[in-house]
PDBQT receptor file of N, H, CA, C and O in Angstrom, charges set to zero:
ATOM      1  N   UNK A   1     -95.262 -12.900  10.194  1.00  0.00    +0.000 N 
ATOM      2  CA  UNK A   1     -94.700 -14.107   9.600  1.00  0.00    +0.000 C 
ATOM      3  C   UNK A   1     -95.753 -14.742   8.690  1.00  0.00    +0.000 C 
ATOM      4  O   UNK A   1     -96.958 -14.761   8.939  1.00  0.00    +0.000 OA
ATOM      5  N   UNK A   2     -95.272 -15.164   7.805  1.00  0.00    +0.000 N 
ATOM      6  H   UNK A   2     -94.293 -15.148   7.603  1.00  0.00    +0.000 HD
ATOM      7  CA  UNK A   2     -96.404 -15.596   6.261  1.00  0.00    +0.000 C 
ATOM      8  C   UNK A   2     -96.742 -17.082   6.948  1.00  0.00    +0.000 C 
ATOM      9  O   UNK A   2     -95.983 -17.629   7.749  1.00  0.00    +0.000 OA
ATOM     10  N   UNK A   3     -97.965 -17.614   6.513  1.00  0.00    +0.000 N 
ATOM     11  H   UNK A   3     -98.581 -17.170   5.863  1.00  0.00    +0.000 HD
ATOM     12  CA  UNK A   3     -98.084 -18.731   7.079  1.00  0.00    +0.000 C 
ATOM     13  C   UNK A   3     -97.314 -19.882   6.398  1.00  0.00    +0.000 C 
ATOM     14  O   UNK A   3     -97.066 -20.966   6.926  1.00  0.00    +0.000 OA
ATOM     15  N   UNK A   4     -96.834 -19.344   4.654  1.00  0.00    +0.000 N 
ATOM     16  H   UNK A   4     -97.036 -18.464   4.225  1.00  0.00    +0.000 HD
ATOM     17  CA  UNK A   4     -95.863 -20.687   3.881  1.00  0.00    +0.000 C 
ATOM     18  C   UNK A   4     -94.512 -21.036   4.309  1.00  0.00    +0.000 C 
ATOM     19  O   UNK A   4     -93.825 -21.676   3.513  1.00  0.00    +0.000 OA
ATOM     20  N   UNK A   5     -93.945 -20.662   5.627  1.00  0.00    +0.000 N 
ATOM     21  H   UNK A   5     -94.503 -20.142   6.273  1.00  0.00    +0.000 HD
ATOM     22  CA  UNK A   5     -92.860 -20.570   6.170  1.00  0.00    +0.000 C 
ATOM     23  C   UNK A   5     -92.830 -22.193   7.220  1.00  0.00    +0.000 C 
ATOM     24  O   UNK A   5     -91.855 -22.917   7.427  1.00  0.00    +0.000 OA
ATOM     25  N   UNK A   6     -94.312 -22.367   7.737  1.00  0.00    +0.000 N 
ATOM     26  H   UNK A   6     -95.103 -21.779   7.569  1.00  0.00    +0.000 HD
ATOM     27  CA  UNK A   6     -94.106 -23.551   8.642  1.00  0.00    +0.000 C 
ATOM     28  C   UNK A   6     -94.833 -24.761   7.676  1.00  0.00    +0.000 C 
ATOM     29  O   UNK A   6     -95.302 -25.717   8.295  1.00  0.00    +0.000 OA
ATOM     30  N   UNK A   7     -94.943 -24.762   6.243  1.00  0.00    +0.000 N 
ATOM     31  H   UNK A   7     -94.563 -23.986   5.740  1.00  0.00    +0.000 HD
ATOM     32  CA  UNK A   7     -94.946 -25.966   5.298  1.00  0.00    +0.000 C 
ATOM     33  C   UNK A   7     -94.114 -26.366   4.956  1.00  0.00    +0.000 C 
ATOM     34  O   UNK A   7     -93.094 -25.744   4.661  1.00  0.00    +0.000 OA
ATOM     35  N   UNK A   8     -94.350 -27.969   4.862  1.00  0.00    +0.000 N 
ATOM     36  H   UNK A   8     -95.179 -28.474   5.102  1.00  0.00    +0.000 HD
ATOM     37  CA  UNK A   8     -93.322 -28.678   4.661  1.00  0.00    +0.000 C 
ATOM     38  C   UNK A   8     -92.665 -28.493   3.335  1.00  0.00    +0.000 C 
ATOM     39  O   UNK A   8     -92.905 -27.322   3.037  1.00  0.00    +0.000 OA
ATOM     40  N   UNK A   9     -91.952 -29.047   2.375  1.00  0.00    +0.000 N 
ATOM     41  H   UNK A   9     -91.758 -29.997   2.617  1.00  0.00    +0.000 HD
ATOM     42  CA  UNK A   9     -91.409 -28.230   1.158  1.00  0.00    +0.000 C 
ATOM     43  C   UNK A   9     -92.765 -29.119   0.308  1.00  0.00    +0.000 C 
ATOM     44  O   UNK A   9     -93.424 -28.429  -0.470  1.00  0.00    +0.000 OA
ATOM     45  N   UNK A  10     -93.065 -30.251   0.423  1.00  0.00    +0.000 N 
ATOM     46  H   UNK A  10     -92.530 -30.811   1.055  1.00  0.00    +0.000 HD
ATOM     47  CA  UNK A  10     -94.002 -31.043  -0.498  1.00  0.00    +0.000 C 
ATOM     48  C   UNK A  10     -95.093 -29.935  -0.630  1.00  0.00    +0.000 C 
ATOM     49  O   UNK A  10     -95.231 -29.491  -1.770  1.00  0.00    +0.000 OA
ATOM     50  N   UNK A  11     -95.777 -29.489   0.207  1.00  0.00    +0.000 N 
ATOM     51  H   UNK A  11     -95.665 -29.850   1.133  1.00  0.00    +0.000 HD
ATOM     52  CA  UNK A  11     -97.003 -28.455   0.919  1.00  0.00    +0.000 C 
ATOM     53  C   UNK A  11     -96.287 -27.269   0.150  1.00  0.00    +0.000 C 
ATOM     54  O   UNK A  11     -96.675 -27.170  -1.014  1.00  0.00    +0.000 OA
ATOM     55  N   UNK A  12     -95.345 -26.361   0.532  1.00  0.00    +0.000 N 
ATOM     56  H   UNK A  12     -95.030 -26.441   1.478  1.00  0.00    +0.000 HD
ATOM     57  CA  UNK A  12     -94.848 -25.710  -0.103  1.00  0.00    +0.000 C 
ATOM     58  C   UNK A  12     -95.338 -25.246  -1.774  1.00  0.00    +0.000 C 
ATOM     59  O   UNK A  12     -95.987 -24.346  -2.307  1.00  0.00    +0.000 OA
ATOM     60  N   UNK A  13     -94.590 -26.456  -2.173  1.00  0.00    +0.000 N 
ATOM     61  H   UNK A  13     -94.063 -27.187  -1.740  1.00  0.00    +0.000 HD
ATOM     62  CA  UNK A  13     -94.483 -27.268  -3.815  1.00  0.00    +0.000 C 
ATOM     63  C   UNK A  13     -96.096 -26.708  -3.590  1.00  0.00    +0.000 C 
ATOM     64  O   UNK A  13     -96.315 -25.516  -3.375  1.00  0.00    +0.000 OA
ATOM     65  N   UNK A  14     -96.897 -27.456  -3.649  1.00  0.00    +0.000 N 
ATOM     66  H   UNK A  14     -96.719 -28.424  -3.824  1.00  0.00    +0.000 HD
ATOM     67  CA  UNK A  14     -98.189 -27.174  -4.295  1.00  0.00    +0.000 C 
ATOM     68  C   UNK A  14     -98.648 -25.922  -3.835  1.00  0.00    +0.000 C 
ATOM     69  O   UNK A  14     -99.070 -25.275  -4.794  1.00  0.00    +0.000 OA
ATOM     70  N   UNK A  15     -98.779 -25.078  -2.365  1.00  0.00    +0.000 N 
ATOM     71  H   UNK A  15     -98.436 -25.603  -1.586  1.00  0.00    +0.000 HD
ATOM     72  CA  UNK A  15     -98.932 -23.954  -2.391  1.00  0.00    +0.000 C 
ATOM     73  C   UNK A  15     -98.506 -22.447  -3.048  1.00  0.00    +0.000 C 
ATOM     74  O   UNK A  15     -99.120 -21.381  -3.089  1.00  0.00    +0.000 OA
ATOM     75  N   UNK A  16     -97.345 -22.804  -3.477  1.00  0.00    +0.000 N 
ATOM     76  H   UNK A  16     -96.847 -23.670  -3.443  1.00  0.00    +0.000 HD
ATOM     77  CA  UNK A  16     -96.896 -21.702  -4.873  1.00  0.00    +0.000 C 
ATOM     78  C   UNK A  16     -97.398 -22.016  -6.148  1.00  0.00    +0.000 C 
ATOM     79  O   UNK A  16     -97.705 -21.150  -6.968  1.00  0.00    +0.000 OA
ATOM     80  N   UNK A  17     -97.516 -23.520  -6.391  1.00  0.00    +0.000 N 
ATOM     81  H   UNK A  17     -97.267 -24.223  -5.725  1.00  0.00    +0.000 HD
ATOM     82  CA  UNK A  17     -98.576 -24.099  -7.578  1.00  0.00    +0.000 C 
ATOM     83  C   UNK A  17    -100.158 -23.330  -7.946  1.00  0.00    +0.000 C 
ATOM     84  O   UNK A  17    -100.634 -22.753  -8.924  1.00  0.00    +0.000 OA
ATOM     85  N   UNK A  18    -100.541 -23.625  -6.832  1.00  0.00    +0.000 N 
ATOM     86  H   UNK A  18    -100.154 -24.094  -6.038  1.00  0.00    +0.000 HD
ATOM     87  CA  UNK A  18    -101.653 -23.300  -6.530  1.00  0.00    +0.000 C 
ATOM     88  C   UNK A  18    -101.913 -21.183  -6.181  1.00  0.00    +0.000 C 
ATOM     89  O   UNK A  18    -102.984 -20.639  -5.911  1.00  0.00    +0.000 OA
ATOM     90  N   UNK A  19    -100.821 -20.640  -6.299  1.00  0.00    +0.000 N 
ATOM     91  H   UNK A  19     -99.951 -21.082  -6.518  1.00  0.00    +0.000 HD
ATOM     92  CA  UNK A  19    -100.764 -19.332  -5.395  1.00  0.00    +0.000 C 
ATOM     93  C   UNK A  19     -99.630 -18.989  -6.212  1.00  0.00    +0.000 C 
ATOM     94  O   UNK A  19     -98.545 -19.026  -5.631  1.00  0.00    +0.000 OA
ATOM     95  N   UNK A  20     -99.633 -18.600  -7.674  1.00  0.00    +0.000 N 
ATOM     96  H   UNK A  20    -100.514 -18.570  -8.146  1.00  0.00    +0.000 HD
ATOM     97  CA  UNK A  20     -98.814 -18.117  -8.579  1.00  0.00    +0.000 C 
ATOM     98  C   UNK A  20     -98.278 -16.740  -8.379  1.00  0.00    +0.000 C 
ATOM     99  O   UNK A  20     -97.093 -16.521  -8.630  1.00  0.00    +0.000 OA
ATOM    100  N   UNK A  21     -98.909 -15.984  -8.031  1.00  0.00    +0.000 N 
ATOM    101  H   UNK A  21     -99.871 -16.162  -7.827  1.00  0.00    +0.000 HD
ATOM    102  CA  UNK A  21     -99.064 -14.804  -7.769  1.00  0.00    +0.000 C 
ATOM    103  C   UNK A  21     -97.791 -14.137  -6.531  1.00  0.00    +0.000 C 
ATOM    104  O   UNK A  21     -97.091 -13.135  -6.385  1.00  0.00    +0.000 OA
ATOM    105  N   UNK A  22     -98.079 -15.447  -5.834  1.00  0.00    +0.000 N 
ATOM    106  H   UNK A  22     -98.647 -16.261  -5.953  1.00  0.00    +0.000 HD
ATOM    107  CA  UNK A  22     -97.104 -15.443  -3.996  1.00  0.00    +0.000 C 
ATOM    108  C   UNK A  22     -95.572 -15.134  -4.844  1.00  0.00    +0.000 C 
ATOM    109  O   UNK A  22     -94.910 -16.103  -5.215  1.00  0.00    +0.000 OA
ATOM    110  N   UNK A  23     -95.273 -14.263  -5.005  1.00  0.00    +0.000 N 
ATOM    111  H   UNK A  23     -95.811 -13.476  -4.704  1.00  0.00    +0.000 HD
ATOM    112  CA  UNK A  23     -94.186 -14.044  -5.513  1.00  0.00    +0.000 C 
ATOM    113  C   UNK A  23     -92.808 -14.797  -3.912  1.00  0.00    +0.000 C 
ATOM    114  O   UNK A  23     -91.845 -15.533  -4.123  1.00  0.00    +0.000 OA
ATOM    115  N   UNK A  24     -93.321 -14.174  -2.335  1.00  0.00    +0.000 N 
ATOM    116  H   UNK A  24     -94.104 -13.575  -2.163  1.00  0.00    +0.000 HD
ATOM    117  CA  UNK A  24     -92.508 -14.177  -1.315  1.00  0.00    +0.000 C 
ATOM    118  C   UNK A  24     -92.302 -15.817  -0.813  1.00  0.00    +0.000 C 
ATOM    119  O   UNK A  24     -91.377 -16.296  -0.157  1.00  0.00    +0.000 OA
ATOM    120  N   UNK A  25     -93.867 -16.674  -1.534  1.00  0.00    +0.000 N 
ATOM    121  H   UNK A  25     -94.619 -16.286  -2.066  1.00  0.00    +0.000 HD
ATOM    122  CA  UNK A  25     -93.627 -17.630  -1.357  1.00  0.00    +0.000 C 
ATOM    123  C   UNK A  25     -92.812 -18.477  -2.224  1.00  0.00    +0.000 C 
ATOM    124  O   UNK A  25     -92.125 -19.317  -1.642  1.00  0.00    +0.000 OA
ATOM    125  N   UNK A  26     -92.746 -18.424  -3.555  1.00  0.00    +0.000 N 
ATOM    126  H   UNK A  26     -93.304 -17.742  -4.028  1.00  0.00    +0.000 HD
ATOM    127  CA  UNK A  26     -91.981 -18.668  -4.443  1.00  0.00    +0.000 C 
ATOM    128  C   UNK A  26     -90.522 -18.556  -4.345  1.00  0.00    +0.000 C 
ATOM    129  O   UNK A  26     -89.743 -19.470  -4.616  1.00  0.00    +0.000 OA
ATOM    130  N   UNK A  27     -90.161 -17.254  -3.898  1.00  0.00    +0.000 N 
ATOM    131  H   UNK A  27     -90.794 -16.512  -3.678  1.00  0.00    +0.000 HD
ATOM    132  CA  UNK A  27     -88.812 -16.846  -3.198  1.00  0.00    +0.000 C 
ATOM    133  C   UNK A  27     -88.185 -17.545  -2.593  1.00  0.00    +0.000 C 
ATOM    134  O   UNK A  27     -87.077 -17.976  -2.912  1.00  0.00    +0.000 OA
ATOM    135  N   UNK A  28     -88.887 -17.813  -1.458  1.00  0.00    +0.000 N 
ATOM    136  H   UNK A  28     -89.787 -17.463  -1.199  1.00  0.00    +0.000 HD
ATOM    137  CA  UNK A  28     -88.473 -19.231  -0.358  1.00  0.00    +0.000 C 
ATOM    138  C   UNK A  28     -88.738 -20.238  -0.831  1.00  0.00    +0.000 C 
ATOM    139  O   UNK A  28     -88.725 -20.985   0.147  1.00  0.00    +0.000 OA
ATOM    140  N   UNK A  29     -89.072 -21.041  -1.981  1.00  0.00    +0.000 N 
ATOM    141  H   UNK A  29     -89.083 -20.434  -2.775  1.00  0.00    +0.000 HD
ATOM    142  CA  UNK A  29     -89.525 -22.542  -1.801  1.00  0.00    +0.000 C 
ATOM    143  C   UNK A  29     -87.750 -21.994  -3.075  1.00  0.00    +0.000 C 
ATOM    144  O   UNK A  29     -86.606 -22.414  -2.897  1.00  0.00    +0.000 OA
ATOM    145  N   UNK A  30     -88.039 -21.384  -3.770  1.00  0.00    +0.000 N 
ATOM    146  H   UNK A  30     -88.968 -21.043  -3.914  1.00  0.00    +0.000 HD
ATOM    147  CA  UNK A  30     -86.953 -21.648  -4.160  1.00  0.00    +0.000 C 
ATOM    148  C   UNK A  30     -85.618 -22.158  -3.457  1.00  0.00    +0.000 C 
ATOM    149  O   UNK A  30     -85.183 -23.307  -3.528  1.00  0.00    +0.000 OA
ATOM    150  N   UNK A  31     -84.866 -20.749  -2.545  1.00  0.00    +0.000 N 
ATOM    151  H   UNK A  31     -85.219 -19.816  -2.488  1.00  0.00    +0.000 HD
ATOM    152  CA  UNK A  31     -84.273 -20.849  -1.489  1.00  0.00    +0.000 C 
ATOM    153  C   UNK A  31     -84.227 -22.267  -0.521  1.00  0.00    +0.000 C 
ATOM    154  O   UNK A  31     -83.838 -22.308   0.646  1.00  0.00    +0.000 OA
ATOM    155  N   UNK A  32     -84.559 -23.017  -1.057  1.00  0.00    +0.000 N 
ATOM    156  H   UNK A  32     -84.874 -22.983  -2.005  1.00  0.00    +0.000 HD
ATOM    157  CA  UNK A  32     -84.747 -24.116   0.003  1.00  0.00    +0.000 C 
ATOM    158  C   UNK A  32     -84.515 -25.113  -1.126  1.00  0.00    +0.000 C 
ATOM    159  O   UNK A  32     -83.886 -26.096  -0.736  1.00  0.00    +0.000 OA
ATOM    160  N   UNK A  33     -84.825 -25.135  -2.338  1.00  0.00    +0.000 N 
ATOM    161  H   UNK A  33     -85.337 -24.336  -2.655  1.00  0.00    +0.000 HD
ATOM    162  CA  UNK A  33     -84.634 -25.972  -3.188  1.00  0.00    +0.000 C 
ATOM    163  C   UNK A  33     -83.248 -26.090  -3.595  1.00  0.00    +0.000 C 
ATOM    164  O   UNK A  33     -82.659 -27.157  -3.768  1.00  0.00    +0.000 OA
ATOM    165  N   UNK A  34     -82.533 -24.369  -3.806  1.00  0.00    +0.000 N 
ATOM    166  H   UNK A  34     -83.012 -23.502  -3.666  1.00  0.00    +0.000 HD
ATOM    167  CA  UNK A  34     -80.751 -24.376  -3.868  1.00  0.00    +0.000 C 
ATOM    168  C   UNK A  34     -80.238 -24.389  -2.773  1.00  0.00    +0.000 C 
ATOM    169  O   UNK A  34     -79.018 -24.228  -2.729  1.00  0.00    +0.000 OA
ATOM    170  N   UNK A  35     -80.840 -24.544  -1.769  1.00  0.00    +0.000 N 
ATOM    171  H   UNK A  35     -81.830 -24.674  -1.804  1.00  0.00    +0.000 HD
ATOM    172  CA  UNK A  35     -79.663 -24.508  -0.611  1.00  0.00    +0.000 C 
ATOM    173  C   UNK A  35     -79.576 -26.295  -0.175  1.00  0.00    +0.000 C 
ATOM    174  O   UNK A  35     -79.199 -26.631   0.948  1.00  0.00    +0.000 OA
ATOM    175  N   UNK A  36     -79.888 -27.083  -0.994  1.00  0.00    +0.000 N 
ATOM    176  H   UNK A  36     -80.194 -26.810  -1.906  1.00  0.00    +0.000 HD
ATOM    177  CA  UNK A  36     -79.980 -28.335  -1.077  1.00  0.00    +0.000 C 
ATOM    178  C   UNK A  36     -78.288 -29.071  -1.527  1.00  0.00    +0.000 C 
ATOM    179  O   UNK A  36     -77.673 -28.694  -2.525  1.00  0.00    +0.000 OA
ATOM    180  N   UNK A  37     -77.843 -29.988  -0.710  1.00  0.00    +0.000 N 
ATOM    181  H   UNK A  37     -78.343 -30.294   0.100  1.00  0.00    +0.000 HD
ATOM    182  CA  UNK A  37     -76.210 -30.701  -1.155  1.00  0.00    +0.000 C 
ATOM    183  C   UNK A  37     -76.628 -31.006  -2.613  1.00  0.00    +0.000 C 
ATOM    184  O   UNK A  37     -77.740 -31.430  -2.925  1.00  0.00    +0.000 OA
ATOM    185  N   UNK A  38     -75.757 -30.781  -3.353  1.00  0.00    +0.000 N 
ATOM    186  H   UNK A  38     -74.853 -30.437  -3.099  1.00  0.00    +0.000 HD
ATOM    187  CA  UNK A  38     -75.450 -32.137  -4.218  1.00  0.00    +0.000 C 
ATOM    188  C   UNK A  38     -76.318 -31.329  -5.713  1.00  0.00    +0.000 C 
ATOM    189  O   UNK A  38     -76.451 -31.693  -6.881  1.00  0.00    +0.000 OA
ATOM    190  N   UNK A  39     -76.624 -30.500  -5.192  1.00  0.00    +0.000 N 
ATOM    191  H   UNK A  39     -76.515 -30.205  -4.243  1.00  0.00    +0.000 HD
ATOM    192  CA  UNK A  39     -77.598 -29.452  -6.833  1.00  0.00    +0.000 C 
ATOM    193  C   UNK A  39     -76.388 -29.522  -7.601  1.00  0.00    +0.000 C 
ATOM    194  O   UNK A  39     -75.191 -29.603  -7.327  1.00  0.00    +0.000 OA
ATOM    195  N   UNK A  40     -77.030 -29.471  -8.580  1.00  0.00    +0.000 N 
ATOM    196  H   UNK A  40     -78.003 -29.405  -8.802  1.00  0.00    +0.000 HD
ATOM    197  CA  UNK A  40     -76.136 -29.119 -10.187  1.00  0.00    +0.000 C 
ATOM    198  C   UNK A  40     -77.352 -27.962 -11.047  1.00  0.00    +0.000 C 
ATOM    199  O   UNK A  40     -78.580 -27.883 -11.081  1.00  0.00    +0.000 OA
ATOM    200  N   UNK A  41     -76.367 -27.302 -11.572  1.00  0.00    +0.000 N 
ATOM    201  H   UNK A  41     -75.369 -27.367 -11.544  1.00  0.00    +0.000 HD
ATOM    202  CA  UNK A  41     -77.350 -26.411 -12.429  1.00  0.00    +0.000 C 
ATOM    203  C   UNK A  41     -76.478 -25.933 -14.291  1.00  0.00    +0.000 C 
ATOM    204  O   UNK A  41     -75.690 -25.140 -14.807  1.00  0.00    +0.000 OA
ATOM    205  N   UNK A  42     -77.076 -26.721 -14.503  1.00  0.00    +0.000 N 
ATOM    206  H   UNK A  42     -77.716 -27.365 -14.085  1.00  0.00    +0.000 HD
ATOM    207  CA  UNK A  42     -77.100 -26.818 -16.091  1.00  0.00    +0.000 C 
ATOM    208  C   UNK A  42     -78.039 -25.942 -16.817  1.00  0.00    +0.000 C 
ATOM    209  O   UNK A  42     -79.175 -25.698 -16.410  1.00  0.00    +0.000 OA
ATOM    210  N   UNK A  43     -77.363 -25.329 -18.253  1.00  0.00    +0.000 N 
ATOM    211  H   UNK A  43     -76.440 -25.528 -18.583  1.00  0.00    +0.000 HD
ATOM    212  CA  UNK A  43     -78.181 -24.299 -19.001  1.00  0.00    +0.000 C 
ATOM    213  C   UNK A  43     -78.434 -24.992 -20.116  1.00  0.00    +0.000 C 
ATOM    214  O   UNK A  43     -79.324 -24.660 -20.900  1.00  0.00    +0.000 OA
ATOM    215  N   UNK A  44     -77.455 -26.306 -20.329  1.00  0.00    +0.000 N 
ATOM    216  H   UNK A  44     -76.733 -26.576 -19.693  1.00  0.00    +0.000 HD
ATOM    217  CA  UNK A  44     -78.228 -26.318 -21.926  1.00  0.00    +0.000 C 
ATOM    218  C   UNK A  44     -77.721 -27.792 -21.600  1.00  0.00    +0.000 C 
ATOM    219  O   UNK A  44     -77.057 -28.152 -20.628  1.00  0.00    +0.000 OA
ATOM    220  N   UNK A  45     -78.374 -28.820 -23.034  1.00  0.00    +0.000 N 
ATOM    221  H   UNK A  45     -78.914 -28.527 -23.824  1.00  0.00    +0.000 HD
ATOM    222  CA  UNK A  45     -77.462 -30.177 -23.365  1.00  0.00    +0.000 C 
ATOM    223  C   UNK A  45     -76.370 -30.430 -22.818  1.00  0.00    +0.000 C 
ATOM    224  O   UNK A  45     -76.196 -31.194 -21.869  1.00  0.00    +0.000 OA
ATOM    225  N   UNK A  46     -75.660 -29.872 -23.323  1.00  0.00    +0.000 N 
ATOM    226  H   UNK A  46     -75.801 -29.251 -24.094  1.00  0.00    +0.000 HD
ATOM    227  CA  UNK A  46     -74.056 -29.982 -23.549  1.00  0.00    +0.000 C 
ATOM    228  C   UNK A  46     -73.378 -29.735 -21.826  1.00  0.00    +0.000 C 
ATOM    229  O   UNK A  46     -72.364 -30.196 -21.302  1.00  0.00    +0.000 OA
ATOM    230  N   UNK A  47     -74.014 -29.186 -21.512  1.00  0.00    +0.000 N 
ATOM    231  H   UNK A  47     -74.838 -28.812 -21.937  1.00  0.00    +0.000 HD
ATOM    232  CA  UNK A  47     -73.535 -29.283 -20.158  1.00  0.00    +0.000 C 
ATOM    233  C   UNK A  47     -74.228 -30.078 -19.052  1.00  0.00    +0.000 C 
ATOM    234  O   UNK A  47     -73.952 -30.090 -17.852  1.00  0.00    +0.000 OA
ATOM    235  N   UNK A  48     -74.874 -30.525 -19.494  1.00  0.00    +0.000 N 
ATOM    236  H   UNK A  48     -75.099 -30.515 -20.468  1.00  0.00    +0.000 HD
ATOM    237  CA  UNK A  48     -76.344 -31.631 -18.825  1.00  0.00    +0.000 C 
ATOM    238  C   UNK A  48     -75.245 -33.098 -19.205  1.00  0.00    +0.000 C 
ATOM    239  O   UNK A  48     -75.095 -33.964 -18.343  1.00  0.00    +0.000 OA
ATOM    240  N   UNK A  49     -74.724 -33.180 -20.228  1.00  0.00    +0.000 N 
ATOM    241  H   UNK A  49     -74.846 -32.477 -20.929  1.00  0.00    +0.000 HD
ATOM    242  CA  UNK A  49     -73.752 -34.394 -20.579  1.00  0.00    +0.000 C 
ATOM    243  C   UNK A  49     -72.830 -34.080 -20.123  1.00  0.00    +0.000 C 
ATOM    244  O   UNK A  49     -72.559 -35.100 -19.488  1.00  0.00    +0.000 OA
ATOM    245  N   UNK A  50     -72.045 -33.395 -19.923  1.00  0.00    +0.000 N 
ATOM    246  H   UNK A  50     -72.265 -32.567 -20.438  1.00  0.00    +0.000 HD
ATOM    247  CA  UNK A  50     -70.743 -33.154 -19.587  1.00  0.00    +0.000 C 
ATOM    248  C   UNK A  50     -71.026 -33.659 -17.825  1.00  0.00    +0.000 C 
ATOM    249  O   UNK A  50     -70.268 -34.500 -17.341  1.00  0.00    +0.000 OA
ATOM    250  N   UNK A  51     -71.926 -33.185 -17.157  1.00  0.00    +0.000 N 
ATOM    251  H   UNK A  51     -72.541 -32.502 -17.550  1.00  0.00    +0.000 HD
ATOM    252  CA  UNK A  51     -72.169 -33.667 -16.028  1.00  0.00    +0.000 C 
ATOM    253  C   UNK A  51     -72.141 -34.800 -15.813  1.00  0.00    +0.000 C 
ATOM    254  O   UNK A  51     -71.401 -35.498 -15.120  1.00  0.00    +0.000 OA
ATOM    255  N   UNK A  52     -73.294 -35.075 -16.659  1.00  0.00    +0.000 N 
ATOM    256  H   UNK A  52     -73.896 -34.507 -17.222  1.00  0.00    +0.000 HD
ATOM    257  CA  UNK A  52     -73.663 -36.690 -16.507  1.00  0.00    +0.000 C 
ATOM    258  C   UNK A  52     -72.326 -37.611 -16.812  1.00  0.00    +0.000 C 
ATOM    259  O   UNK A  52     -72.233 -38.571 -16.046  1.00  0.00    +0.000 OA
ATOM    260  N   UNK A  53     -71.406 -37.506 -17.668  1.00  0.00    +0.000 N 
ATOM    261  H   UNK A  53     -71.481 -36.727 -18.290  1.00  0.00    +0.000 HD
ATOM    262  CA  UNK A  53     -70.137 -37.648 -17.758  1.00  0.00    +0.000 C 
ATOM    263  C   UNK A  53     -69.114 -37.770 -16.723  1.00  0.00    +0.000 C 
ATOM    264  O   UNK A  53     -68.778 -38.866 -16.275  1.00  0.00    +0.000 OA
ATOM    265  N   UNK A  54     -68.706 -36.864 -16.407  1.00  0.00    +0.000 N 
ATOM    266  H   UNK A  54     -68.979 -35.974 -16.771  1.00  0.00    +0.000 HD
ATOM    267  CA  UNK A  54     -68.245 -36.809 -15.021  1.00  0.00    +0.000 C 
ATOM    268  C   UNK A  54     -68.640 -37.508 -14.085  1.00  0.00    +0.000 C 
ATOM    269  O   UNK A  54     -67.876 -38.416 -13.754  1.00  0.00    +0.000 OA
ATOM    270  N   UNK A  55     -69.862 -37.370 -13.369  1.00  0.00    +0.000 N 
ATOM    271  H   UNK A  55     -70.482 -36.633 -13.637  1.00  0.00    +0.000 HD
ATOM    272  CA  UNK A  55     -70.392 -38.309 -12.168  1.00  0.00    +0.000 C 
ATOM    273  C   UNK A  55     -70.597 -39.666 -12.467  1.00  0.00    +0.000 C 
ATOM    274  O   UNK A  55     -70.718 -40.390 -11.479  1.00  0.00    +0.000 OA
ATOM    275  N   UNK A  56     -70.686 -40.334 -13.842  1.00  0.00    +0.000 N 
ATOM    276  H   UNK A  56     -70.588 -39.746 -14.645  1.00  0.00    +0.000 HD
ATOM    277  CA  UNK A  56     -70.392 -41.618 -14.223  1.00  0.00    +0.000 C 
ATOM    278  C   UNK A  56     -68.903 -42.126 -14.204  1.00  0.00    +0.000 C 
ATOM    279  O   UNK A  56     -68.754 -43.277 -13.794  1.00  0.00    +0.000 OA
ATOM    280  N   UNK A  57     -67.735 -41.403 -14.605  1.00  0.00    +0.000 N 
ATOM    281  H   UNK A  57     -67.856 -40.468 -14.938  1.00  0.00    +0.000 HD
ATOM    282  CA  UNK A  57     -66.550 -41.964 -14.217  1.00  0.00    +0.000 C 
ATOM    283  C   UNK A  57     -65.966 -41.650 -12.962  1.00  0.00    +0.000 C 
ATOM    284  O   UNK A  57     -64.779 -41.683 -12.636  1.00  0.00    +0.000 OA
ATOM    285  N   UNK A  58     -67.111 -41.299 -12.216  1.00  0.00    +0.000 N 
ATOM    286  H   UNK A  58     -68.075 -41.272 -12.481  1.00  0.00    +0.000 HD
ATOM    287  CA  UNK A  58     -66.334 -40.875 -10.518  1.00  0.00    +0.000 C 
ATOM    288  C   UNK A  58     -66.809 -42.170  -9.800  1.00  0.00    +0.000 C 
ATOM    289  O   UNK A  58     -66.530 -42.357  -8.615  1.00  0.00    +0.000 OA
TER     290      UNK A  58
């Protein structure tokens, strides 16, 4: 078991910062970042507004 598994995600955050290379750690901090409620994932402008759009008249 890798030791970046029992950091917190803040700890995490800077240990892949710091440890570019950690491809397995990167993997997981990701994984933990999308498995988060409420993500949105936008590719460009136009859909960054269209969002922002939406959740303003809701």
């Amino acid at each position: 078991m890798s030791e970046y598994l029992n950091l917190s995600e803040k700890e995490l955050r800077e240990y892949v910062k710091a440890n570019p290379q950690d491809e397995e750690a990167f993997q997981h901090f990701l994984s933990i970042i999308r498995s988060k409620p409420g993500r949105v994932v936008v590719n460009n402008d136009e859909q960054l507004e269209a969002e922002l759009k939406k959740r303003l008249a809701s």
